[in-house]
C-alpha positions, -999 to +999 in steps of 0.1 A: +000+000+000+016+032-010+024+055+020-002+082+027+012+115+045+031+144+042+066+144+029+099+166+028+131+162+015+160+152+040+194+161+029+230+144+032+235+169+061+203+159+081+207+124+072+240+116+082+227+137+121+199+106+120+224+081+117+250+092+134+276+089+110+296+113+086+284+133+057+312+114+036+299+079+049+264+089+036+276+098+002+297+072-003+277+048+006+248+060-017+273+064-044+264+097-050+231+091-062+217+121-056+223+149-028+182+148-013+167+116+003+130+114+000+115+108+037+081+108+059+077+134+084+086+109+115+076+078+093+112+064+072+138+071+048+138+055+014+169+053-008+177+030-035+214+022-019+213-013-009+244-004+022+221+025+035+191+007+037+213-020+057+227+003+078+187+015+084+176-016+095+208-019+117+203+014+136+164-004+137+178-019+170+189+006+188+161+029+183+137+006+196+129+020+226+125+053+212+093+048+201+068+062+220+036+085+222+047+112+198+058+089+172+088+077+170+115+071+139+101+037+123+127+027+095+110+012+059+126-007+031+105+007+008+074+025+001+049-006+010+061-005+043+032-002+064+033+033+084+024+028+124+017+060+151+020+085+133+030+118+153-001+141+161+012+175+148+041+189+129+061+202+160+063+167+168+071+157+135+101+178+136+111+165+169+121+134+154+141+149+131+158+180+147+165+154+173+172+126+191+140+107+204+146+103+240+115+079+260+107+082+296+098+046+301+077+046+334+090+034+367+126+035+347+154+051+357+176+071+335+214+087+334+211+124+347+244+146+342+250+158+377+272+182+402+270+198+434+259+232+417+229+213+401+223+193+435+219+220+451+195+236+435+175+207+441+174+221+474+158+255+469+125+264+479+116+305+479+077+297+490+089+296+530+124+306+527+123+340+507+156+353+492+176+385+502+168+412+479+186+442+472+153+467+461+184+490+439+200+462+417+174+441+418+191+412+429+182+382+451+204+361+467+198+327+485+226+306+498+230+273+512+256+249+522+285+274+506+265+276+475+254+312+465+225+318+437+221+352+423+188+361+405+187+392+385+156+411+378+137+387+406+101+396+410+077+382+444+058+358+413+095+341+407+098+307+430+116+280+434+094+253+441+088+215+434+079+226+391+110+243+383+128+213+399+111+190+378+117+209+351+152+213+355+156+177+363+136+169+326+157+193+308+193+181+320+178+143+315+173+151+277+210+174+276+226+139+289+209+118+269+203+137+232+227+150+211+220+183+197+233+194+160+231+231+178+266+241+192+287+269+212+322+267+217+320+231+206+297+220+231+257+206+224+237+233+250+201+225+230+175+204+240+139+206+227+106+195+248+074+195+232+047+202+252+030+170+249+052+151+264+060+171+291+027+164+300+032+125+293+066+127+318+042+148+347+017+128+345-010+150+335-038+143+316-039+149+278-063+178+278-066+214+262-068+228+302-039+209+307-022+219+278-031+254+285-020+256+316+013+237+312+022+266+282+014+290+313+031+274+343+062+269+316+068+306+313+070+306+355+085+281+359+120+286+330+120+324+346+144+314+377+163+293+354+167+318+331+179+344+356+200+325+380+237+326+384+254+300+404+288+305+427+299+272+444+331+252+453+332+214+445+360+191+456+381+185+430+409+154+437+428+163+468+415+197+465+382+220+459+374+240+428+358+271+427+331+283+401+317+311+401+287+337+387+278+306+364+248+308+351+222+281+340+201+288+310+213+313+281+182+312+263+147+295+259+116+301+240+081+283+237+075+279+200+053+256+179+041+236+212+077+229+218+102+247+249+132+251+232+162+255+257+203+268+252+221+257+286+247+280+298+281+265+281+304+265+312+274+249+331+274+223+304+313+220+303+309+220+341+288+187+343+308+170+315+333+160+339+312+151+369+296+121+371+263+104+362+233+096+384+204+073+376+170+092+381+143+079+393+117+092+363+087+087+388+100+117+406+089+135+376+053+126+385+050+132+424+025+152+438+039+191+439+024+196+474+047+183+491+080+194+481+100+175+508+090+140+487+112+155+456+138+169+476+148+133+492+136+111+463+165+132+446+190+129+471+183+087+476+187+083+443+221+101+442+234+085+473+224+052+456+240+064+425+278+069+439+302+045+426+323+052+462+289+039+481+278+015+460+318+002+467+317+007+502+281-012+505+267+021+518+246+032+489+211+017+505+219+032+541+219+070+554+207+087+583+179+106+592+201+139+604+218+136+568+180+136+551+169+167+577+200+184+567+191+186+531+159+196+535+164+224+558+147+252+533+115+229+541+116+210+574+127+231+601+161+226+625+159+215+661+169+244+676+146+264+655+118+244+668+130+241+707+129+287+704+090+280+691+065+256+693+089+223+705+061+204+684+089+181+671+068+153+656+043+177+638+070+197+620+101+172+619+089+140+619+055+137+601+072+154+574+099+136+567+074+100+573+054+112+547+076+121+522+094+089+521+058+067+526+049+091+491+081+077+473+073+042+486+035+044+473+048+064+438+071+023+433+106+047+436+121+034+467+110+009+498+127+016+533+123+014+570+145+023+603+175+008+611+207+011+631+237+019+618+254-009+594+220-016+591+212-037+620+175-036+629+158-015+655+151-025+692+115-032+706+119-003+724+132+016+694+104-001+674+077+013+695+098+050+703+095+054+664+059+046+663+056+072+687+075+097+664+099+103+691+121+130+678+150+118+700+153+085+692+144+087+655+169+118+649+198+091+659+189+060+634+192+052+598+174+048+569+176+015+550+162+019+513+164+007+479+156+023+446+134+000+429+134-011+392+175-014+400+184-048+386+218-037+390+247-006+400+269-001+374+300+014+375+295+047+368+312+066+342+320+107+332+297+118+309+314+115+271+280+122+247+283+157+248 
């Protein structure tokens, strides 16, 4: 049956970006048949060259799990080859294209480029902990743990809260796994999202309210992005390295249903040579009221992630102070609540209960108390914790495991940039 749908030419150019090979490699193979391929928006390439049509079905295999709702690349022989999903609208046509097809599989876990200026943003959260501004320069300034965050032109409507987060964590998954034909100073900063999908990887209903107010939420959401700046130190061998005023995004724009994104090319050139974590994507698609789930679903996953844990046998163990600590924009200190209220279970420990019960209902992680080198709890610890006892819980461990984790590589430095 011949193939019904819109087509455009693909050049040598395009072509060899597909494949992943040279622009020489794609003539020569062809034999210089002609300088334009013939292919289906999202659909196939047809050629007469008997090696490229190989080399099609080849690279068949390892785009396999790219397909997914908004199309995906299905390879054809020939004309008769019968056309399946095809994309719902030219933006994501184009996607498939332009770029790299990258699939949040649910429940999977994925490589995420990260470092301690990254990490710590994780952290942020301007809805109870506002930001120093100066009211002249019109600068904001948050810090934490010896990591400073400038925001220029910061109005009361810009937050950092669970969205932006999520965001953030979507955009750097697609930088570490797509390659991007766009360049600066050698390095691939673009990454494309179409709208869609976003609301595929969030969870969200495929609606025109949805759809409506994801476009809006977007434009909120990319704005502290956009105007951060980052100073931090990160050890570095024997030593620490110091970066400084580096900002995050250089440019975005919503067009065509699609959030185009240029990172920041020291910020990309930064996390090149850090390591890789394996995100949980299900974090993607927790519930945004309760900020304190995202904030330790990230850091478990990270903690399970570190080659020098995983080595050690320590990756599925940490303590409760060390989980309190990193949330202290959200869950308050001790000594702030022994100069209040003293209401330690309702502000501490409730908290913290339910944001790990949330990732243990979501299918990210199970966990329970334990000692340290995870020996189990008394039966008077048992029943202390089920008491929410501040004082006893603040001194144990927490014994976890990422689910879906069939097994910790080694991990490696990020080379696909």
């Amino acid at each position: 049956m011949q193939v019904e749908c819109e087509k455009k030419l693909l050049s040598v150019k395009e072509t060899a970006h597909i494949l992943g090979v040279s622009e020489r490699t794609v003539w020569t193979m062809t034999a210089q048949e002609a300088s334009w391929f013939r292919v289906v928006w999202g659909i196939g390439f047809f050629t007469r060259s008997k090696r490229l049509r190989n080399l099609l079905n080849n690279k068949k295999e390892r785009q396999t799990k790219m397909k997914n709702k908004i199309g995906g690349i299905l390879l054809c022989r020939d004309k008769r080859s019968e056309v399946l999903d095809i994309p719902r609208d030219k933006s994501e046509q184009k996607m498939q294209i332009d770029d790299q097809v990258f699939v949040f599989e649910e429940n999977a876990l994925v490589p995420l480029m990260q470092g301690s200026g990254t990490n710590h943003l994780s952290r942020l959260n301007t809805i109870r902990k506002k930001p120093q501004w100066d009211r002249e320069t019109k600068i904001a300034t948050l810090s934490i743990d010896g990591m400073t965050v400038e925001l220029k032109d910061w109005e009361s409507t810009q937050v950092f809260k669970p969205n932006v987060q999520k965001l953030l964590d979507t955009l750097l998954i697609l930088l570490t796994n797509r390659q991007s034909p766009y360049q600066i100073d050698g390095v691939n900063v673009r990454v494309h999202l179409p709208l869609k999908e976003y609301l595929d990887i969030l969870g969200k209903p495929q609606t025109e309210s949805s759809f409506d107010e994801l476009r809006e939420n977007l434009k909120s959401d990319i704005l502290p992005l956009y105007h951060a700046s980052v100073t931090f130190s990160q050890k570095w061998g024997k030593g620490y390295r110091q970066y400084g005023q580096m900002r995050i995004i250089s440019k975005w724009e919503i067009k065509d249903n699609v959030l185009t994104v240029d990172f920041a090319p020291a910020l990309v050139e930064y996390l090149k040579k850090s390591f890789l974590m394996q995100y949980p994507v299900g974090l993607l698609k927790l519930d945004n009221r309760d900020p304190v789930a995202l904030m330790l679903g990230r850091k478990l996953a990270l903690h399970f992630s570190m080659y020098s844990n995983q080595r050690s046998a320590t990756h599925n163990i940490i303590s409760v102070r060390t989980l309190l600590d990193w949330c202290e924009m959200i869950i308050p200190s001790e000594e702030q609540i022994k100069e209040t209220t003293q209401e330690y279970k309702r502000y501490i420990i409730i908290p913290l209960e339910r944001a790990l019960n949330a990732l243990q209902d979501s299918g990210i992680i199970n966990w329970e108390y334990c000692n340290s080198k995870k020996s189990p709890l008394t039966k008077e610890q048992i029943q202390r914790a089920k008491d929410h006892c501040y004082k006893v819980i603040s001194e144990l461990y927490i014994c976890f495991e990422i689910l879906n984790y069939t097994e910790i590589p080694k991990l490696e430095k990020s080379t696909n940039l």
